[in-house]
C-alpha positions in Angstrom: -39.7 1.1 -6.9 -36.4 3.1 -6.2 -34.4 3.3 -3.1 -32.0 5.9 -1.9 -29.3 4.6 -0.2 -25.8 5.8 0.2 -22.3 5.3 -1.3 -19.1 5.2 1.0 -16.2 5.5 -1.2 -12.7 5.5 0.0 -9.0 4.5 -1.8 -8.0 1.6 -1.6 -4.3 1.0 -3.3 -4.2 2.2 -6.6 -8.2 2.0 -7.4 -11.2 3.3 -5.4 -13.4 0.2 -3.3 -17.2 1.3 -3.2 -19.5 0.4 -0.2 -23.4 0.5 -0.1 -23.8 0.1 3.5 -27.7 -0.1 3.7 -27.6 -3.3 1.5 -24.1 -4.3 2.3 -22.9 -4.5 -1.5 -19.7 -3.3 -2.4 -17.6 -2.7 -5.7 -14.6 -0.7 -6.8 -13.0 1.5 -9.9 -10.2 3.1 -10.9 -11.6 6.3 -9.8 -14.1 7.9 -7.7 -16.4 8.1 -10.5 -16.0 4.7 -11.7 -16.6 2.9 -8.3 -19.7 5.3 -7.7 -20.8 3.8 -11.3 -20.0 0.4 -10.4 -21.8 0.5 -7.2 -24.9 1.7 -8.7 -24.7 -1.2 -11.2 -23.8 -3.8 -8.4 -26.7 -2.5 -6.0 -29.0 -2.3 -9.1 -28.4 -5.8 -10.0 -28.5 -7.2 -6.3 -32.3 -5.4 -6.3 -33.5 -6.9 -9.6 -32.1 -10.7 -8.8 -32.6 -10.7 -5.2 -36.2 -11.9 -3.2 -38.1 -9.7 -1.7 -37.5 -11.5 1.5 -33.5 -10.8 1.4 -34.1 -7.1 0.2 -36.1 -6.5 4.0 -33.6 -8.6 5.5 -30.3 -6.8 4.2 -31.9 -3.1 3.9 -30.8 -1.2 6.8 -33.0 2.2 6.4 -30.8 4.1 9.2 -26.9 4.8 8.3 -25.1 7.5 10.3 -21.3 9.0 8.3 -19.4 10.6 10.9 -16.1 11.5 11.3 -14.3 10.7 14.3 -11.1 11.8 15.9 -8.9 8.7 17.2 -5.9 9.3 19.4 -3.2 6.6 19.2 0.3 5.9 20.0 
């Protein structure tokens, strides 16, 4: 079976934190590349040890990205 699902990665420090947020699984790198790779291992792995009952519960088939404008101060 094979799921697309999507990879939010942003800096974080020095390294790169990696965020699946259809299955809530995250992971990080040392570069963009490396946390995109990690993810895909982390989110493989959850899939293969996880139940099929906590796969439906934690997929979330609908994710919106959007950028927003935020005034402050």
């Amino acid at each position: 079976m094979n799921y697309q699902v999507t990879a939010l990665i942003g800096r974080e420090g020095d390294g790169y934190v990696s965020l699946c947020p259809e299955l809530d699984v995250a992971s990080e790198g040392d570069s963009v590349e490396e946390a995109r790779a990690n993810l895909q291992e982390a989110v493989e792995l959850f899939l293969e040890c996880a139940s099929r009952k906590e796969i439906e519960e934690r997929l979330h088939n609908e994710v919106y990205v959007a950028r927003l404008n935020v005034a402050f101060g």
